[in-house]
FITORDREN-424594 format. One record per residue: residue in three letters; x, y negated, z of N, C-alpha, C, CB in turn. Coordinates in steps of 0.001 Angstrom, whole numbers, plus 500000, padded with zeros to 6 digits. Glycine has a CB too. Layout:
<atoms>
ALAXYZXYZXYZXYZ/...
</atoms>
This chain:
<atoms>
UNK500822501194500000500000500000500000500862498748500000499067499999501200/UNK501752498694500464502567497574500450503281497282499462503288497558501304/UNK503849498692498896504555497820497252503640497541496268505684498755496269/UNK502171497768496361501293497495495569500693495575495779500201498763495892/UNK501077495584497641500279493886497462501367493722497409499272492872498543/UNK502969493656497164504566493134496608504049493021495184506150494392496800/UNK503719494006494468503387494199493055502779493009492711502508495387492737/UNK501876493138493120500560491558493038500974490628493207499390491273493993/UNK501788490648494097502571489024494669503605488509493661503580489184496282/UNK504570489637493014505352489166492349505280490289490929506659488966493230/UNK504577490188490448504310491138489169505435491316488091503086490575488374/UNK506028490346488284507538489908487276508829490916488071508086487658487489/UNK508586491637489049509697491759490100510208493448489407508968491676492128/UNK511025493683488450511248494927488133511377495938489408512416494897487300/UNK512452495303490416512549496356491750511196496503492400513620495785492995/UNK510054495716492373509452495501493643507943497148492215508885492870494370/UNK508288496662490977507394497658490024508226499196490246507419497047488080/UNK509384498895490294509800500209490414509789501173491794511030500099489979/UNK509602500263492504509459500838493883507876501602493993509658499488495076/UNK506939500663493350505706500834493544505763502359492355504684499257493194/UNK505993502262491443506316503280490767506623504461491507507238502959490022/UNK507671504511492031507916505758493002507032506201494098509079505570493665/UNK506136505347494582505388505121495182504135506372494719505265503677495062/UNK504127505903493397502603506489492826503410508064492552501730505459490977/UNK504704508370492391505584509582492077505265510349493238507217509318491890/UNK505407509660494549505816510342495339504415511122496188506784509458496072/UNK502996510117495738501647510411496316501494511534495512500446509287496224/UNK501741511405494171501526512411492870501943513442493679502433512210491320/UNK503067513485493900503305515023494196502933515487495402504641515415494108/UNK502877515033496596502043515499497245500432515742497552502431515171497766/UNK499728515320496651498734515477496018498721516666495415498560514579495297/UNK499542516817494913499533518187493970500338519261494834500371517947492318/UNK500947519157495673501174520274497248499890520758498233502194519339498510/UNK498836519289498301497861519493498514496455520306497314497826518312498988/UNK496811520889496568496178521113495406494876519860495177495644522716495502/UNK495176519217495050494129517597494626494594516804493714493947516435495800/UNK494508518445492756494687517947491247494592516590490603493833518550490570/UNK493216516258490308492449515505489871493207514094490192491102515791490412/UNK493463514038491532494015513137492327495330512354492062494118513742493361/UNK496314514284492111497681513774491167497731513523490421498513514188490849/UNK497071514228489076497018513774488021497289511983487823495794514311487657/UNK495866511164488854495827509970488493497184508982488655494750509544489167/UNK497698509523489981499332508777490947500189509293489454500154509979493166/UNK500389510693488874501029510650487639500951510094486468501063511420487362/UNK499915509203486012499496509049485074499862507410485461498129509741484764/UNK499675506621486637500015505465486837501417505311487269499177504970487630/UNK502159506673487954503449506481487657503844506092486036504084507732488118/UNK503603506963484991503735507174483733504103505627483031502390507914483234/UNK502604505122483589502496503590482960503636502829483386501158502740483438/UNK503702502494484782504606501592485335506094502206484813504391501502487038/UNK506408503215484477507643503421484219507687502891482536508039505027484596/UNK507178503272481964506972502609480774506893500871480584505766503204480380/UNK506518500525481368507092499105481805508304498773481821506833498781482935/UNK508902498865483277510068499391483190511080500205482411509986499727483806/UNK510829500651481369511997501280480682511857500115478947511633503505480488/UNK510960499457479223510646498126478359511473496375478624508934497948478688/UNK511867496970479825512595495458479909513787495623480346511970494383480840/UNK514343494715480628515878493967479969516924495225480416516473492060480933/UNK516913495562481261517647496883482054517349498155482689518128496536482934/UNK517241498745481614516647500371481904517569500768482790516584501542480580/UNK516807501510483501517303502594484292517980503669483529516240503161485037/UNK519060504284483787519327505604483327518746506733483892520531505812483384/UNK518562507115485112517512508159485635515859508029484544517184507650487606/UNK515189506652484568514147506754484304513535507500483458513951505988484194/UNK514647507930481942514138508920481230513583510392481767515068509077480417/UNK514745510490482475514093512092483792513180512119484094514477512402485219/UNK513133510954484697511370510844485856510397510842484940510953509184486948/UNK510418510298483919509325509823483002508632511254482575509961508877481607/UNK509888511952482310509717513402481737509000514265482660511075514090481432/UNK509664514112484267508979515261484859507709514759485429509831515973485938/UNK507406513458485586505868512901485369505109513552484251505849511326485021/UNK505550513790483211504418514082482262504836515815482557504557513274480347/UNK505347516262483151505537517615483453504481518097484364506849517836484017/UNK504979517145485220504142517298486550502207516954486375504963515987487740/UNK502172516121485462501064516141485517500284517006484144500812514771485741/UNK501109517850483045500774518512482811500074520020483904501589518381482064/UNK500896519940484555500640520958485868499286520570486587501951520817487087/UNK499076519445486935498062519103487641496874519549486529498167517522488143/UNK497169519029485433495506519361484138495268520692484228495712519096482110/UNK496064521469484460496364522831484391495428523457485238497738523155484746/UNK495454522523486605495006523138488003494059522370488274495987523201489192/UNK493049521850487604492179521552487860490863522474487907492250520711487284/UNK490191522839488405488635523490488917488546523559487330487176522355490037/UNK488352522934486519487956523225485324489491522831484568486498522360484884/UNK490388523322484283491511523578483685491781522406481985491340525375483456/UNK492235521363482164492423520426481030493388520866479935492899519137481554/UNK493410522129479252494929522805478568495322521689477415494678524657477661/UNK494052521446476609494367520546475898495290519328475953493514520300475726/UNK494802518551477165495676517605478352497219518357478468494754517669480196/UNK496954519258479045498485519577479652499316519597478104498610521423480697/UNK498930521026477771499577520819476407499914519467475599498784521469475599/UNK499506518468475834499880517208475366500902516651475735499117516434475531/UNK500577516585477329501568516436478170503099516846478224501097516850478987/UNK502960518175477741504193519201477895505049518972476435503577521033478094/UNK503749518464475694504612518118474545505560516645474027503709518344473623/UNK504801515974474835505082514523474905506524514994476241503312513283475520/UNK506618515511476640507912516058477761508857516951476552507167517415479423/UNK508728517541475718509509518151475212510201517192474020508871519355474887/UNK509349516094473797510282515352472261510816514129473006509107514708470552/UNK510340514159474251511848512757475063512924513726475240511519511790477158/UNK512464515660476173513821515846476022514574516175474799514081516675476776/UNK514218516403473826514894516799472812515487515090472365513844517773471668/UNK515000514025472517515894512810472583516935512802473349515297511765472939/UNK516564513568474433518075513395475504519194514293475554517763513465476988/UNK518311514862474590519703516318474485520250516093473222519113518257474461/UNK519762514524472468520304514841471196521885513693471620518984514335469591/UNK521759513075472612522715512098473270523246512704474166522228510920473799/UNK523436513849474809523990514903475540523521516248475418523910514614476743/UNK523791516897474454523431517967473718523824519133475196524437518087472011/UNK524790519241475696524960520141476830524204519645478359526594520269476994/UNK523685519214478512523498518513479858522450519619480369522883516751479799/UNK522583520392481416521977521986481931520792521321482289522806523022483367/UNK520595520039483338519098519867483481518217519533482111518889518680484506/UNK518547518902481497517926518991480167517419520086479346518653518545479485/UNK518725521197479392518466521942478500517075523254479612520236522547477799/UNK517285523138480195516648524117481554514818523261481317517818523598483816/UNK514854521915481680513606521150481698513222521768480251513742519326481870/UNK513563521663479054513015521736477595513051523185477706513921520998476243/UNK513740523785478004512969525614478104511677526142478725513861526572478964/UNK511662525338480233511038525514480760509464525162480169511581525106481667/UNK509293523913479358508529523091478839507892523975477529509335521756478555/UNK508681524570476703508446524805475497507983526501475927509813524406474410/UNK508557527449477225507766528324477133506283527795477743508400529468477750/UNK505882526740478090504337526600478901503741526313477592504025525216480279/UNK504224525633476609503795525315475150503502527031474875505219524387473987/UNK504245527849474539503868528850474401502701529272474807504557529374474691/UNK502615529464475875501938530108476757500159529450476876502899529962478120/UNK500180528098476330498947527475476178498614527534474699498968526056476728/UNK499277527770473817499083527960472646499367526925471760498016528334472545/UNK499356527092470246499658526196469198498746524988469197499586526897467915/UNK498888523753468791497579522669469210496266523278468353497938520748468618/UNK496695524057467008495439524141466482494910525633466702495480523705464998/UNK495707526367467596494816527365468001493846527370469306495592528379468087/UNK493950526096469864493249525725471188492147524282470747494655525264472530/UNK491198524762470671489986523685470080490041523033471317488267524281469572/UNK489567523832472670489246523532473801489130524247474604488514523050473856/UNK490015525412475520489615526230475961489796526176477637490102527162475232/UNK489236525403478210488595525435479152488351526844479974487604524864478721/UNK488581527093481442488228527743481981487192527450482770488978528107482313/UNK486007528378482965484733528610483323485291527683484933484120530554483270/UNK483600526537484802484133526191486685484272526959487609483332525444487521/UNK485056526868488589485300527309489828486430528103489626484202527974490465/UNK487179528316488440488232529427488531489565527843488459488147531029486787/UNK490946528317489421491937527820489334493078528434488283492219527754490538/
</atoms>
């Protein structure tokens, strides 16, 4: 709550956005420890934004590409685990995570967390299917 009325107060403040940023990272994931999917999802999805801010002005972060990535990782996971299962979502997600890392591995082609994150990523692609073999496949409510 507080880096959010900082946020408001000084909206121009890259540290005071990036803090709040981590902020929404850090609810995300415990949200999603708490299985309150729906929930993380949202803290991931407004992490997402604010980092995208931030990786827009004058001095990017070098971490931020990471985070950005395992935000859309992470909240592929959350679509996943929702009461009614978003695959379409995730799969988007996982894919929009696999062509930043394949940007980052094309500027450090060996780098093990990279190459480990984009494996990991491209078998869940697998595993949810091709975009055009999944119209919408939804799992029946109440199943996780």
């Amino acid at each position: 709550a507080a880096a959010e009325i900082a946020a408001r107060r000084e909206p121009e403040s890259r540290e005071i956005r990036a803090q709040l940023a981590q902020c929404h990272s850090r609810l995300g994931n415990a949200l999603a420890a708490l299985q309150k999917s729906d929930q993380a999802a949202a803290r991931f999805r407004s992490f997402i934004a604010l980092a995208a801010s931030l990786a827009d002005s004058a001095n990017p972060d070098v971490a931020l590409p990471r985070d950005v990535v395992l935000a859309h990782i992470k909240l592929g996971i959350a679509l996943e685990s929702l009461v009614e299962p978003d695959r379409i979502g995730a799969r988007n997600e996982y894919r929009t995570a696999a062509e930043m890392l394949e940007r980052l591995l094309e500027t450090d082609p060996k780098h093990p967390q990279f190459t480990r994150d984009l494996t990991w990523v491209q078998r869940r692609l697998k595993i949810l299917g091709s975009r055009d073999a999944l119209p919408d496949q939804r799992a029946p409510a109440g199943r996780r």
